[in-house]
C-alpha positions, -999 to +999 in steps of 0.1 A: +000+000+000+017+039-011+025+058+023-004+084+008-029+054+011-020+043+047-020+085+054-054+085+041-072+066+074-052+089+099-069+120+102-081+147+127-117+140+133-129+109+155-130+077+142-159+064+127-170+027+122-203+021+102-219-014+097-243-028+073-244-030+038-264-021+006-276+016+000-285+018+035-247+016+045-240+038+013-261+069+028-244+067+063-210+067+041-223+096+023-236+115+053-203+104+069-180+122+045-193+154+060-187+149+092-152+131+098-118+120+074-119+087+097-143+064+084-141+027+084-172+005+066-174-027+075-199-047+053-219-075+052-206-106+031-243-127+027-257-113-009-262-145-031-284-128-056-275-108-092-236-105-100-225-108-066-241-142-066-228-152-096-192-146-092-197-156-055-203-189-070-177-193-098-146-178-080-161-186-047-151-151-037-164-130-011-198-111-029-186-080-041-216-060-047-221-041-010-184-034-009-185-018-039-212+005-032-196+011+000-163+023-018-185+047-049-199+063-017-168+069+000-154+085-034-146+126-035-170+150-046-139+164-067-140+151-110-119+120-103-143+106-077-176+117-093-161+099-125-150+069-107-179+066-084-205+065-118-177+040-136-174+011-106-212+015-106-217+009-142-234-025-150-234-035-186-263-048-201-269-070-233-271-108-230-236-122-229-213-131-200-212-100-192-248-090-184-254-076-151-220-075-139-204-040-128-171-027-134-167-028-098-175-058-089-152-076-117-124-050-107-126-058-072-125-098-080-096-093-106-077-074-073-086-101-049-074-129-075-038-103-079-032-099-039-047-130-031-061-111+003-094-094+002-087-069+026-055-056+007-076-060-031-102-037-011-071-015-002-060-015-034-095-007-050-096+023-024-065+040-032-079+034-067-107+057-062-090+079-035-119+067-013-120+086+013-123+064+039-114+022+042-139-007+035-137-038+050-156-075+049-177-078+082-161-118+073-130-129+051-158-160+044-190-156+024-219-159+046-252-175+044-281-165+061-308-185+071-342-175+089-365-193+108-401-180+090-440-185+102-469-176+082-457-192+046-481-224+052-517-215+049-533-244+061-511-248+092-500-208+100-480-220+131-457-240+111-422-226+110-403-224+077-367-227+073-356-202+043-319-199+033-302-171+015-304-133+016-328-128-010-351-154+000-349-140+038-355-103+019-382-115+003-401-138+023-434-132+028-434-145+062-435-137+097-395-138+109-392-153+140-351-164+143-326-157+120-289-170+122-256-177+097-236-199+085-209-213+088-215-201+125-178-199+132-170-177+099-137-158+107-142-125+111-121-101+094-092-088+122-093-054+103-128-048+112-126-063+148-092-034+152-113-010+142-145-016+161-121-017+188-102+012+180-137+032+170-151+067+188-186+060+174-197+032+158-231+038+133-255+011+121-281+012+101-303+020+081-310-009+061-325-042+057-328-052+091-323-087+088-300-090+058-278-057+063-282-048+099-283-074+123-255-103+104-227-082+119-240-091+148-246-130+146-212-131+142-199-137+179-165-122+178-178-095+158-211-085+184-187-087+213-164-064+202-193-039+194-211-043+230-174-038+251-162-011+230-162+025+247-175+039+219-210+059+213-229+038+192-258+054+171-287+032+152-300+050+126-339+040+118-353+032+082-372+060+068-404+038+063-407+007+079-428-010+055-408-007+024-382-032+043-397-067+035-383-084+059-401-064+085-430-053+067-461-047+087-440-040+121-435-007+138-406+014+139-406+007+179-402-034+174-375-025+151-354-017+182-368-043+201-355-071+174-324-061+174-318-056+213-335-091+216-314-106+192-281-091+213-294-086+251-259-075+258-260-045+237-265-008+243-275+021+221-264+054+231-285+072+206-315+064+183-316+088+151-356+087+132-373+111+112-404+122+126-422+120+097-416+084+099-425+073+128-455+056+132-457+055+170-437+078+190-451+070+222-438+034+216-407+045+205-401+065+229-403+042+256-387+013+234-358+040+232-360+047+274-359+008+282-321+007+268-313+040+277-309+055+242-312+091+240-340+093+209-334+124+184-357+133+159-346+152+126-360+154+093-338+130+070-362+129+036-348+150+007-364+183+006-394+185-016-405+150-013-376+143-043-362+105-037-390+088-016-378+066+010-336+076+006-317+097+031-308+127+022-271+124+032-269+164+040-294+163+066-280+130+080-250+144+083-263+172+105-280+147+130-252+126+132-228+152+134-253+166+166-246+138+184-206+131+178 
């Protein structure tokens, strides 16, 4: 790695660590970028669908697809990063081989096939793209998830369901009632464990709670380093709960409950929700009070009603950067 690369995650501002994956993890990155030059994105390795699926199955390579994203949203706001942002993002079309398949994701395969090491390909593909920040694998091991789902049979609606693989688990149309990995002792990646340890304030969400937000912590090594660290760590809510699949139906408030059932031994310092998007506040509220999170409310739409359902990463940034 050039001396300018290694340079590049020593900065001034605190250190950041953000887990998920998909465009949730890619507006946190965005909104990130205004707030600190120490950010670290550690993303989830489970995708099995589209060109990360397919190349996850012929190399047998971690799935590209979320670290790529991660890394276009981490690039400058200067020509070269607007350029190389679109370019890793482009996905060529036709028919052939090559349909479906972005330049990013083949790039950061041909990288991990030259280093042999996917955290130094992903270092590699950073300094590329002056990425302004580091992404690493939540795993150096693909992951599979694999959900325990109720509601699927109609004749017998107590009958649990075992469906496997994160698009399935996205799209079920079932009731989730247990969700877990495999292989359930997949190495985690050391990088990401240093910097979770190493972190000032560690950010998940928003995302697919299942599939983006909670594998980082079904991986054991992983969740304990993010409940013992000293760090403030801040969950950021989806804008509309029932555009996630996976939790469709559910309030914002059992959001929060999920994911503090699924790790008892974890805190939240701060809740972040737009209060346009919250269908219960009373409920949240006092889902927020029984962990002790502090619960801040700031409008995180795009102005204008322009981009349903994204974050706008401007006024992220300002209730993130509240609370750090």
């Amino acid at each position: 790695m050039s001396r300018r690369r290694a340079l590049a995650f020593e900065g001034a501002g605190p250190r950041v660590v953000a887990l998920g994956g998909g465009h949730g993890l890619a507006a946190t990155l965005r909104a990130l970028r205004r707030v600190t030059d120490q950010i670290t994105a550690v993303v989830g390795v489970a995708d099995d669908g589209g060109s990360s699926g397919r190349l996850r199955e012929e190399f047998g390579v971690l799935p590209p697809g979320d670290l790529r994203m991660a890394l276009a949203a981490l690039c400058g706001d200067d020509t070269w990063g607007r350029t190389w942002s679109q370019v890793v993002q482009h996905r060529f079309g036709g028919e052939g081989d090559l349909s479906g398949h972005s330049i990013g994701n083949l790039l950061i395969c041909a990288l991990w096939e030259q280093t042999n090491d996917p955290v130094i390909g992903l270092d590699w593909v950073g300094a590329l793209l002056e990425a302004q920040g580091r992404v690493l694998p939540c795993s150096t091991a693909p992951l599979q998830i694999i959900a325990d789902v109720q509601g699927l049979d109609p004749i017998n609606p107590g009958h649990i369901a075992i469906v496997r693989g994160q698009v399935a688990v996205a799209t079920t149309p079932g009731t989730i009632v247990g969700i877990r990995i495999e292989p359930a002792n997949a190495p985690v990646c050391a990088e990401s464990i240093e910097a979770v340890a190493r972190a000032d304030v560690i950010v998940l969400g928003p995302g697919s709670w299942y599939t983006s937000v909670m594998p980082h912590l079904l991986l054991p090594d992983l969740a304990r380093a993010i409940t013992e660290s000293a760090a403030k760590r801040i969950l950021v809510l989806n804008l509309d709960p029932n555009s996630d699949t996976e939790m469709s139906g559910l309030s914002v408030a059992r959001h929060l409950v999920f994911l503090t059932d699924l790790v008892p031994a974890l805190t939240i310092d701060v809740v972040i929700a737009d209060p346009g998007h919250v269908d219960d506040l009373g409920a949240l509220t006092r889902s927020c009070e029984r962990i002790g999170a502090e619960l801040v409310l700031n409008h995180l739409t795009y102005p204008r009603g322009t981009r349903l359902g994204e974050h706008d990463p401007d006024r992220l940034a300002v209730a993130i950067g509240s609370v750090i």
